[in-house]
ZAMARGU-4260 file (C-alpha; in steps of 0.2 Angstrom, whole numbers, plus 5000, padded with zeros to 4 digits):
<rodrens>
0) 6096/4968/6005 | 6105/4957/6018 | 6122/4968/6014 | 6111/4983/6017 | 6106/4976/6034
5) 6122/4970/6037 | 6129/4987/6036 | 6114/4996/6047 | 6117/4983/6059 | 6136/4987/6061
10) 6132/5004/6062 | 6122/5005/6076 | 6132/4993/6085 | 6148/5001/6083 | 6152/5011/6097
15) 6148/4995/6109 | 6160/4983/6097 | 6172/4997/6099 | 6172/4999/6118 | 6171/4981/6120
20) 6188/4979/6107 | 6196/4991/6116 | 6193/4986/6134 | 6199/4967/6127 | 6215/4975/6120
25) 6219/4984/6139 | 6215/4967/6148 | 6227/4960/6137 | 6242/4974/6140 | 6239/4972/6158
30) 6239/4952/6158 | 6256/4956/6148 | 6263/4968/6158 | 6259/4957/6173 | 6271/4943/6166
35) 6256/4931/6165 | 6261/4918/6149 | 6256/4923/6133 | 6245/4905/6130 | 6233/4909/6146
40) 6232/4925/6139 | 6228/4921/6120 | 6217/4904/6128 | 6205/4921/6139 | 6205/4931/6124
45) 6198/4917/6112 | 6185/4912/6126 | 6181/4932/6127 | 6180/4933/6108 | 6169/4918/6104
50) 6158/4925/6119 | 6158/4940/6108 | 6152/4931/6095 | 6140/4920/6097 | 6132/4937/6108
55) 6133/4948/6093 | 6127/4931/6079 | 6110/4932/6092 | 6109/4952/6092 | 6109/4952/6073
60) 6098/4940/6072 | 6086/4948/6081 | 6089/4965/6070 | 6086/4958/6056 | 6069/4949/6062
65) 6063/4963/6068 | 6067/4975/6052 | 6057/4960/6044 | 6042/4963/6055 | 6042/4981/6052
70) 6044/4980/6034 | 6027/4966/6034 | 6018/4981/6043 | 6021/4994/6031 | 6003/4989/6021
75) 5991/4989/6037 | 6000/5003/6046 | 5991/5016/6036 | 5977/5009/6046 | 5980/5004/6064
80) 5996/5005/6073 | 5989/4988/6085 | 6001/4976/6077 | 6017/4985/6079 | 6029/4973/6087
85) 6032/4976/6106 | 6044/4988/6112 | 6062/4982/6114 | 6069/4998/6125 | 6059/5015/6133
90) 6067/5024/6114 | 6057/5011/6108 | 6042/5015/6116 | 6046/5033/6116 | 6044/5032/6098
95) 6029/5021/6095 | 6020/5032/6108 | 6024/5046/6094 | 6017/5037/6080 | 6002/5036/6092
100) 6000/5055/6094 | 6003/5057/6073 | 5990/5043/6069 | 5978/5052/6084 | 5980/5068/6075
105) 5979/5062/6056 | 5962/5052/6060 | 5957/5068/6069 | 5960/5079/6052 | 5953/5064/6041
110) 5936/5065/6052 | 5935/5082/6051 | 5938/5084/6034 | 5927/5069/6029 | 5912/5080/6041
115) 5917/5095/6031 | 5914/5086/6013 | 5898/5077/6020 | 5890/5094/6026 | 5898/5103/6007
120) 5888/5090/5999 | 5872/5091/6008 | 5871/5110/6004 | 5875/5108/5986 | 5863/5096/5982
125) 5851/5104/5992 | 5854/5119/5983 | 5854/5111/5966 | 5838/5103/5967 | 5831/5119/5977
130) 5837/5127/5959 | 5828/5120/5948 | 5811/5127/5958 | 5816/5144/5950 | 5823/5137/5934
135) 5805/5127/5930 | 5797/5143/5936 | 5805/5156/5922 | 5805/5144/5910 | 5785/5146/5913
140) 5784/5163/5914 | 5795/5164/5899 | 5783/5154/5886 | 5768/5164/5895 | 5774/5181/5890
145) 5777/5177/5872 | 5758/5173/5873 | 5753/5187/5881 | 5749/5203/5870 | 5754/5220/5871
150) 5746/5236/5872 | 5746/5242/5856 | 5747/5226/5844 | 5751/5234/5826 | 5741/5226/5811
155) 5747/5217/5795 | 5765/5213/5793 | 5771/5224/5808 | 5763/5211/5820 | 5770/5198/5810
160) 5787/5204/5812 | 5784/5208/5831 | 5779/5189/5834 | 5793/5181/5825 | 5805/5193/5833
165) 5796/5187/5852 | 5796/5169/5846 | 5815/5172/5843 | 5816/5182/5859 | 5806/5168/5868
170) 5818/5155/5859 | 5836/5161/5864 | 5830/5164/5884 | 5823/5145/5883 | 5838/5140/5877
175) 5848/5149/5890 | 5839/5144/5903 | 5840/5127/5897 | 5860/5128/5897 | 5858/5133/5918
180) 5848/5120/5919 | 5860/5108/5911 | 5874/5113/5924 | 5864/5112/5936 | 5863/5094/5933
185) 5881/5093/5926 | 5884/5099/5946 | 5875/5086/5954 | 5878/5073/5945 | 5899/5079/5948
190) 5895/5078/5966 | 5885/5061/5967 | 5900/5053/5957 | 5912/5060/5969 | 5903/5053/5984
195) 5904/5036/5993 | 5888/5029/5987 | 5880/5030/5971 | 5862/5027/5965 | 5867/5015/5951
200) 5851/5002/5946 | 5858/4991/5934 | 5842/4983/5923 | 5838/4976/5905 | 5832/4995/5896
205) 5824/4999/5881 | 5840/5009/5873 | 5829/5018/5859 | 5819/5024/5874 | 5832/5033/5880
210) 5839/5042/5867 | 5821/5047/5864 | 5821/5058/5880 | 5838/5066/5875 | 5834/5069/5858
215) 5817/5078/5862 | 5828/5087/5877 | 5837/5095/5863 | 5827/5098/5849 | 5824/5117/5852
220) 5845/5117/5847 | 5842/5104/5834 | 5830/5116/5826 | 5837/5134/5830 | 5855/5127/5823
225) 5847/5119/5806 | 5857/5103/5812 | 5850/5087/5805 | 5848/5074/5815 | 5849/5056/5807
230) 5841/5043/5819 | 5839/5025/5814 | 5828/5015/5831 | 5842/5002/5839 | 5830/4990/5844
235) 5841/4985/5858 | 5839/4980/5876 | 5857/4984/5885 | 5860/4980/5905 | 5861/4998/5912
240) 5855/5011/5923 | 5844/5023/5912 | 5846/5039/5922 | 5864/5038/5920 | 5866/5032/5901
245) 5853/5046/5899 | 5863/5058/5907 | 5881/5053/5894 | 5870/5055/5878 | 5863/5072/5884
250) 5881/5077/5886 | 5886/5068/5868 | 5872/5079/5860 | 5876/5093/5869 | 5896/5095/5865
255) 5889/5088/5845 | 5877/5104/5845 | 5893/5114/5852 | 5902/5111/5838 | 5895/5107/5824
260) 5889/5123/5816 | 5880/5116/5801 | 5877/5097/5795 | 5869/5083/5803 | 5870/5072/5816
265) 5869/5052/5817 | 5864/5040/5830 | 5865/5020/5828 | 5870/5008/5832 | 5886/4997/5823
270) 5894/4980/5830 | 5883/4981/5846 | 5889/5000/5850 | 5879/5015/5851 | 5888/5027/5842
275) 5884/5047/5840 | 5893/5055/5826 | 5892/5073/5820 | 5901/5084/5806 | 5907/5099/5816
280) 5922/5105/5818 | 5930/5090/5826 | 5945/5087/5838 | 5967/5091/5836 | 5975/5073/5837
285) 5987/5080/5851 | 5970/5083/5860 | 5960/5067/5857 | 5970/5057/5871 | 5966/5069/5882
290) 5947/5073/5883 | 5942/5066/5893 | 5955/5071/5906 | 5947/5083/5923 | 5946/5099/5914
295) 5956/5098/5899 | 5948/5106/5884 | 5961/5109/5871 | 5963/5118/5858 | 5944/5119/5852
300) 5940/5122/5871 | 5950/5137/5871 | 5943/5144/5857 | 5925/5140/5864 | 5925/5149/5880
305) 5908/5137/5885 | 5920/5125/5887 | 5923/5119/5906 | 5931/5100/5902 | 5921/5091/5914
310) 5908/5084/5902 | 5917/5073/5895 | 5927/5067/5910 | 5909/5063/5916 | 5905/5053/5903
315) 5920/5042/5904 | 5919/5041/5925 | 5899/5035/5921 | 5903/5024/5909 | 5916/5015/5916
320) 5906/5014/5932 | 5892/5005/5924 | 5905/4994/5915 | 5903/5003/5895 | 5917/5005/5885
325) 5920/5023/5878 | 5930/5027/5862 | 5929/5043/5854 | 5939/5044/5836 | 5938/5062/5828
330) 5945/5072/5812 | 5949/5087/5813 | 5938/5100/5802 | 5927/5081/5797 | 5918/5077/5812
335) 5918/5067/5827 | 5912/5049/5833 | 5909/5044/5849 | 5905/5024/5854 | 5898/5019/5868
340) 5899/4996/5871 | 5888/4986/5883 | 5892/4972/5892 | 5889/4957/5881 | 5873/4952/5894
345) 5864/4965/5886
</rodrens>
């Protein structure tokens, strides 16, 4: 480092060494050719040069303790340009006043685009929860016109088939509708994370009670896929914010349903993890590091166009948030398990 400065240093001082060599080398021709004896004239030089000297020793001394104090500035100057050391010469201030007008005009872009986001958000999660208004209302309307009769209702097994065919009819639009409703929250819940506060409320919770909520949330799938579901009651307590755990193992249940085409699926607990395993069609090994990336889906997500690749990067943001460990292990064409670890205060 010091050679490095040492070389910047003679650099930028050349031009001036040069001149003031060369103007030492004509005095001394002239002195010469003036017959003046060759010992005053080597006694003024060596004055002249230690002179030199001891002027250039203080100028690079000064370089270097000032390249210092610029190099100590490089972590606050992202942020204020106050401490920047006090110009030296007018380039000096020229160029500081230049680094004013770029800092001016970044925090002028930052602002704006901070304003931008701030007023992106407000309309996305007003129009998210202004969504779910018409979503609640179809699914209403849905379940009332399986209800209602028709015109002409036939007799005997004609009405019979009619009916199962609306209660299939009336199943696959619920199930639909439930899937808008899902990334509805899926959106929301992307936004909230990507803002400068969240609603995290950390607090001793009833684990079984959650699962609970998501299980019933997706029992319609449960049912319509044939998938058996194998749930044993935790009985655990675990230091965490319900909504948001909630919201991961509505998201585990959703990409098990995905994938697993017949089978069952099991939730327990092992070791003081929750863990969610299923027997679908599982996850590549090339893939499995990277699931949980922002819109990755590999292979499997390729072949299942439903596939965005943000559920999972959900997950692991949420959890890691809270403070839960999140380990996925899978086999391809076995199954997949998923582990979710609490803090040891649970």
């Amino acid at each position: 480092m010091k050679q490095k400065i040492g070389r910047s240093y003679i650099k930028c001082r050349l031009k001036w060494i040069a001149a003031v060599t060369g103007c030492g080398i004509v005095m001394t021709a002239v002195l010469f050719l003036n017959e003046v004896p060759a010992g005053e004239i080597a006694y003024g030089m060596l004055l002249c040069l230690g002179i030199l000297l001891l002027a250039v020793t203080m100028d690079r001394i000064s370089y270097g303790r000032r390249h210092r104090e610029l190099l100590a500035l490089r972590q606050s100057i992202t942020v204020s340009l106050e401490n920047l050391p006090e110009p030296g010469e007018i380039l000096e201030e020229d160029y500081q006043r230049l680094l004013g007008l770029l800092a001016e005009e970044k925090m002028r872009i930052w602002n704006t685009a901070v304003s931008e986001k701030r007023d992106l958000m407000e309309y996305y999660t007003m129009w998210v929860h202004q969504i779910k208004t018409p979503i609640a209302a179809l699914k209403l309307l849905i379940e009332e016109e399986a209800d209602i009769p028709g015109a002409e209702e036939p007799l005997g097994a004609d009405r019979e088939r009619l009916q199962r065919q609306r209660e299939k009819r009336k199943d696959e639009e619920l199930q639909q509708l439930f899937a808008i409703e899902q990334y509805v929250n899926m959106a929301l819940s992307y936004m909230r994370l990507g803002s400068e506060t969240t609603d995290f409320v950390l607090r001793q919770t009833d684990l079984d009670e959650v699962i609970r909520m998501a299980v019933r949330r997706y029992a319609r799938h449960f049912i319509s896929k044939k998938i058996v579901l194998h749930y044993e009651e935790t009985g655990a307590r675990v230091l965490t914010d319900e909504k948001w755990l909630g919201f991961v193992i509505e998201q585990l249940l959703s990409n098990a349903l995905k994938y697993t085409h017949e089978g069952s699926i099991t939730i327990g607990m092992e070791e003081g993890r929750l863990t969610i395993t299923d027997t679908g069609i599982g996850i590549r090994a090339e893939d499995l590091p990277r699931v949980c990336e922002k819109g990755y889906t590999g292979y499997n997500g390729h072949a299942n166009q439903k596939s965005t690749g943000i559920g999972l990067y959900l997950c692991s943001t949420i959890l890691k948030k809270l403070g839960h460990s999140f380990t996925i292990t899978s086999q391809e064409g076995t199954g997949t398990r998923v582990m979710i670890g609490f803090p040891e205060e649970s």
